[in-house]
N, C-alpha and C positions, 0 to 999 in steps of 0.2 A: 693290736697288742695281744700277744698269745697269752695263755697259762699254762702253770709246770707243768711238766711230763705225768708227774704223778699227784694231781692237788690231793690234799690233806683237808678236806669241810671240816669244821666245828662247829659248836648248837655252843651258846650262855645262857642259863637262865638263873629265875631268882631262889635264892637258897636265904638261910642268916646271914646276919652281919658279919661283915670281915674284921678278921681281928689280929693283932699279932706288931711283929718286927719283923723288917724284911730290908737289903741293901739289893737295889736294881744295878744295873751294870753300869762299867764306868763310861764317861761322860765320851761320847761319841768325839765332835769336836778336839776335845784332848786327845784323844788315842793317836787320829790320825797326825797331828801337830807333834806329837810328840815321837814319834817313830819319823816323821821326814825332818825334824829340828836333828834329831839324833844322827842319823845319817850323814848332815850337812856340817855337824861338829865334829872337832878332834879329841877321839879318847871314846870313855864309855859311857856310856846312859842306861841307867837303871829305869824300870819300868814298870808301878805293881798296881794293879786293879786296871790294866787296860783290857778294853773291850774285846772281849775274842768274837765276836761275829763277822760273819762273812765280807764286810766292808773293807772295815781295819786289818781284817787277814788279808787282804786284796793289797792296801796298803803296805802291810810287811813285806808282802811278795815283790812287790814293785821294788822298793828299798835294796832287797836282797838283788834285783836282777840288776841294778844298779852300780853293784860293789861294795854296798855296804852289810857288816856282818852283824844277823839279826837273828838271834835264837830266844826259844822260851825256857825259861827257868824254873819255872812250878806255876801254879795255878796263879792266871790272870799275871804273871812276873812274864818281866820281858828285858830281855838285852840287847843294845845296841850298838854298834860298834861305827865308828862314822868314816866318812872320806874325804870330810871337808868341806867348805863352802866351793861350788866349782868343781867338785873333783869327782862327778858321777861319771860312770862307764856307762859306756855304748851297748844298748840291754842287748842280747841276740835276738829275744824273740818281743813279740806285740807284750804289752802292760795291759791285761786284763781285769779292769775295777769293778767287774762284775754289774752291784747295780748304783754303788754307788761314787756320786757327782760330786762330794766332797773331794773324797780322795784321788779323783780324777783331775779337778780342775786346780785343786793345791798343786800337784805334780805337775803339772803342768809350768806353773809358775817355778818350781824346783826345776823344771829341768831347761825353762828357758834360759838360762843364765850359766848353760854349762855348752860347750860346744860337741854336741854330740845330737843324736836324730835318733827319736825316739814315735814308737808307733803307739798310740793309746784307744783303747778298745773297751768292750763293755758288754749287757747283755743288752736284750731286745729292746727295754726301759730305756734304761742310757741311752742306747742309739738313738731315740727317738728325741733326745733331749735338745735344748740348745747350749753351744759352747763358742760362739761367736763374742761375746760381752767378755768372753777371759780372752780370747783371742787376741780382740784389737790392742788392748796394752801392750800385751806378751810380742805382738809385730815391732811394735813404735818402740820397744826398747831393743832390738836388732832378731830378733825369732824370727822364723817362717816357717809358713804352714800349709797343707795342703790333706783339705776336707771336704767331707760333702756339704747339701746346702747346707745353708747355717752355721756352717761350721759344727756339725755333727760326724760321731764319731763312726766308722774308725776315722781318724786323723792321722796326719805325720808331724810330728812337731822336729823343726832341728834348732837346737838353742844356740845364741848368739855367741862369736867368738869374741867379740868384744862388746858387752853388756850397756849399752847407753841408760843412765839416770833420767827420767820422768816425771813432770808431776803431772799427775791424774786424777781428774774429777771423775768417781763414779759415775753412771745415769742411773743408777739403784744403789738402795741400802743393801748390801751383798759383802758378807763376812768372805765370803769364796773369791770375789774380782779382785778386791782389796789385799787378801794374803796371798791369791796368785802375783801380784804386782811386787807387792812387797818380799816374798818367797825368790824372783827374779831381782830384787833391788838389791839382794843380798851378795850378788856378783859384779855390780856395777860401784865401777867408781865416783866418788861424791853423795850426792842426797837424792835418794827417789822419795817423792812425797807424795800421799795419796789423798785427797781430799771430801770426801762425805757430805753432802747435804743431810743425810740420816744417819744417827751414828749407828751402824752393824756390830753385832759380835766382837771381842775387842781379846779373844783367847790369843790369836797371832802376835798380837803386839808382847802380854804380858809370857810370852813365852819366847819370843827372839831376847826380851830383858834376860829371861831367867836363862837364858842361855850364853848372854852375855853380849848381844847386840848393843849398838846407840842406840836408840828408838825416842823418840818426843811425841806425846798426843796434846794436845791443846783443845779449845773449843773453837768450833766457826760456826758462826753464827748460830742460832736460833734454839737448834738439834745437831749441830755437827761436828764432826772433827776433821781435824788437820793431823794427820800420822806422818814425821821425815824418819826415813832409817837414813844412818851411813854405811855406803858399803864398802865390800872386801873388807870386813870384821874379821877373826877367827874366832868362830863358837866353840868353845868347851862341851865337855858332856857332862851332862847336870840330871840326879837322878828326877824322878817325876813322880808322885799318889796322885794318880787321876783317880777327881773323883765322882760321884754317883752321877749319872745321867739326867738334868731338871725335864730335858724331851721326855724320858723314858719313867722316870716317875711322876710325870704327870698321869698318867692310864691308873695304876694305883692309887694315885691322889681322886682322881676323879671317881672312881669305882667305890672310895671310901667313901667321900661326901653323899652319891646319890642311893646309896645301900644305907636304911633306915640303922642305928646305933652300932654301925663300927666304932672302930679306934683301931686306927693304924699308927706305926709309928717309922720311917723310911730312913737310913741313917746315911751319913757322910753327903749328901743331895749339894750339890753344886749352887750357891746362892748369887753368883757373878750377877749384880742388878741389869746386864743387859741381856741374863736370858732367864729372868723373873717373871716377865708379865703375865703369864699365868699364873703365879702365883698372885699378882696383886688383881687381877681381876677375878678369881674366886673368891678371892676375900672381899669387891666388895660386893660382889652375887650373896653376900652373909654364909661363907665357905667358912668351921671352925678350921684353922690352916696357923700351925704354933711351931717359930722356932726354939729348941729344947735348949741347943746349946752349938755353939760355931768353932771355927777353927780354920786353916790356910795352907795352903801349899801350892810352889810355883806362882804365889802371886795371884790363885784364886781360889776365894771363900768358899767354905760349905759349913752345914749345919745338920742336924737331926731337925726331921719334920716331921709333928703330930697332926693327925688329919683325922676330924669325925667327924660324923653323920651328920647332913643339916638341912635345913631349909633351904632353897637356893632362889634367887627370885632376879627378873631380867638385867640388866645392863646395858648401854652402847661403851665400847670399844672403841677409841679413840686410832685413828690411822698411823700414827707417829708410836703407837706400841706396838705393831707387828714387828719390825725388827728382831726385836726380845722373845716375842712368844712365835714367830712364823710356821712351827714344826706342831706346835700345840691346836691350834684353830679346830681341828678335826675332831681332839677329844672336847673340848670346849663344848664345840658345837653340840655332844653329845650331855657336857651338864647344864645347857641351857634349855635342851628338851625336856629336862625333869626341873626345870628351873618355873616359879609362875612368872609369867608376862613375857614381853618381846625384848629378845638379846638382840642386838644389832651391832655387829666387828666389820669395821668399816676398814677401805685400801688392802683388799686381800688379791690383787694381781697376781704377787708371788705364788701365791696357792696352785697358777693355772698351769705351772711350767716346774714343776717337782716331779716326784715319782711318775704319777698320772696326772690328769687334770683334777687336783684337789678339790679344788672349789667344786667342779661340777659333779664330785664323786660324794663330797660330804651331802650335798642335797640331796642325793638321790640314796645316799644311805638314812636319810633321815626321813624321805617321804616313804621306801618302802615297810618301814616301821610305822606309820602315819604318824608322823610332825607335820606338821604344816610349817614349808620354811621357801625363803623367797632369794633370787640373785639379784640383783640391782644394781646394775655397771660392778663392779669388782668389791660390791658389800654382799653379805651372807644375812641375812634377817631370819628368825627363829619367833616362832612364838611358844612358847613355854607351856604347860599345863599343868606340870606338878607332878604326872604321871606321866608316860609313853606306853601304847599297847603291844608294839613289841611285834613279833611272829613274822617276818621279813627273813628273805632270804638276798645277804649283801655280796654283791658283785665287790670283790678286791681291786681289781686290776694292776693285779701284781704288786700291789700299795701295802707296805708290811703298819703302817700309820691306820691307814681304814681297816684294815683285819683288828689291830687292837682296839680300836674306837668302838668298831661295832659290840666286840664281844663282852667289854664294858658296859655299853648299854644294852646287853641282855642280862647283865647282871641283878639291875632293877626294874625293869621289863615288864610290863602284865601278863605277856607271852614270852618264851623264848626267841633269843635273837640266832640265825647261822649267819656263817658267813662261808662263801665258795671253795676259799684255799686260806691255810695257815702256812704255808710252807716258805714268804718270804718274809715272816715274821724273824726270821734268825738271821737277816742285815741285821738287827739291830738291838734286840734282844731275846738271845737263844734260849732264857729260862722262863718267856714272860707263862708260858701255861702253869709247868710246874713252880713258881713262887705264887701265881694269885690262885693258884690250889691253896697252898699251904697256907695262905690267909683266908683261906674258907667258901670262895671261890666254887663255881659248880659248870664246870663243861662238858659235854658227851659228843 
């Protein structure tokens, strides 16, 4: 895996408490849901607090080459203009989603259900990804496809002229298979149903509602759901407040808890209880972690969150909560180093086939800071001290997640923390330097 042309190092070290109000960007998941919903309806979709980072701008782009008319309005405002369920143009050139896998593999699902041949592309990251698990759906409902191994990109996807109904049992809890399937169920006639052993991220569904889909979720069994759409709907365009990022305010949440008497306070933060569990497992690490006050839009909750300095002490993490926190594990990892005793987050596979190899990127960002922390089949073990000495120099690998993690924990650090490159930090939050300045923050 290479790095940018130009890396950008940073150094974190410890300064005072962080203090203040701050709104992180909006909720990753919604931007891009909300810009290919828009598209896929008839009429306009208003769009305000969507994520401008390199992701979701990859997304817009896509959208536009599509046929759909997609301009910005002012800051973080966005319009959408749509073509219909079915009604995407044939792009001229490759769909380039840069690095990220969301917006590649939703479209994917958008564009099986339309009869047109579309190429999908990515950088160095992506390419090495795997896209065979969105694949196999996207075949069996009339798609074809022609990829490297694994169904890695670049790919050719041409969508089905006539869309066949499905029902599909995951092999993972994956918000991404699920809304590709369902994203292509939206052109088929009758009922695609998607079935879960683990229930994933559940934004697709309350957002085809708020668009005006049929949609039923039910329970199956244990942990799961049962999702039926009916298709050939016609979606309306329905404005959208996306809101704060819980991925991306977790880095601030964490950085307050292990920085000795902050008080932070995050506002509009995204409370959707399936992508909480970092919130519920800091709190019971005895993280102070205070909802101020809540409120709704499009069918998903947010809240101001007060976060202050605390004691933190070990944990085990239960396997059936990664779903909800999956994106988070990284900075976790980093409040269970300042945490006393052994954290132990158990069924972290997913970790291995993200950005880079998560899992084996988070140990090694934590031993060369000296934690002593252990992999054990697909569990991550930490043992805690209360303090971390810090002074490591952390390899990114291209990972915009491990660049904020690490610089988090040079925040409360015995030594300063660097890390390689900051420069893919802006997939996904292009102001994370200049906002944890302005809460007191110290990077050179």
């Amino acid at each position: 895996m290479t790095k940018s042309d130009h890396p950008t190092p940073l150094e974190a070290r410890s300064a005072g408490p962080l203090t203040g109000k701050a709104r992180v960007p909006g909720d990753k998941s919604i931007s891009h849901r909300s810009l290919i919903l828009g598209a896929l309806s008839v009429g306009k979709t208003g769009i305000s607090g969507l994520l401008e980072g390199e992701d979701v701008l990859n997304t817009a782009k896509a959208m536009r080459a599509l046929g759909a008319r997609v301009e910005r309005t002012g800051d973080c405002a966005w319009e959408v203009r749509g073509v219909g369920v079915g009604g995407f143009a044939q792009p001229h050139d490759p769909l380039d989603f840069g690095n990220s896998g969301t917006g590649c593999r939703l479209v994917m699902g958008a564009v099986a259900g339309c009869p047109i041949t579309a190429v999908f592309d990515g950088d160095a990251s992506l390419r090495s990804r795997p896209m065979r698990r969105v694949l196999d759906p996207l075949e069996l409902m009339g798609a074809r496809t022609q990829a490297g191994e694994g169904g890695r990109l670049p790919l050719t996807l041409s969508g089905a002229r006539y869309p066949v109904p499905i029902t599909y049992r995951t092999p993972v809890a994956s918000a991404q298979i699920k809304s590709a399937v369902l994203l292509a169920g939206l052109a088929a006639p009758g009922i695609t149903t998607v079935i879960e052993q683990q229930a994933s991220r559940d934004h697709t569904e309350l957002m085809l509602k708020h668009f005006g889909a049929e949609i039923v979720s039910s329970s199956e069994g244990a942990h799961g759901r049962r999702i039926e759409l009916v298709g050939e709907p016609e979606l309306h365009g329905a404005d959208v407040v996306v809101p704060a990022d819980p991925s991306s305010a977790a880095f601030p949440m964490v950085a307050a808890l292990i920085v000795a008497g902050s008080d932070v306070v995050l506002s509009d933060v995204m409370t959707n209880p399936l992508r909480t569990g970092l919130f519920t497992t800091l709190r019971e690490m005895g993280g102070a972690i205070e909802q101020i006050e809540a409120r709704g839009d499009a069918g998903e909750p947010m809240a101001q969150i007060r976060v202050r300095g605390s004691k933190l002490r070990g944990v085990e993490v239960p396997p059936e909560r990664a779903p909800s926190m999956i994106d988070e594990y990284l900075v976790l990892a980093v409040a269970a180093s300042f945490a006393e005793g052994t954290t132990i987050m158990r069924g972290l596979h997913e970790l291995r086939v993200k950005e880079s190899d998560r899992l084996a990127a988070t140990a090694a960002m934590l031993r060369v800071n000296g934690v002593t922390v252990e992999i054990v089949g697909d569990d991550l073990i930490v043992e805690g001290k209360g303090h971390v000495r810090g002074g490591g120099l952390v390899a990114t690998h291209m990972d915009h997640r491990i660049a904020m993690s690490a610089l988090v924990m040079g925040l409360a650090s015995d030594r300063p923390v660097k890390v390689d490159d900051t420069a893919f930090i802006a997939t996904s939050f292009p102001d994370f330097i200049p906002m944890m300045r302005s809460l007191g923050a110290e990077f050179a």
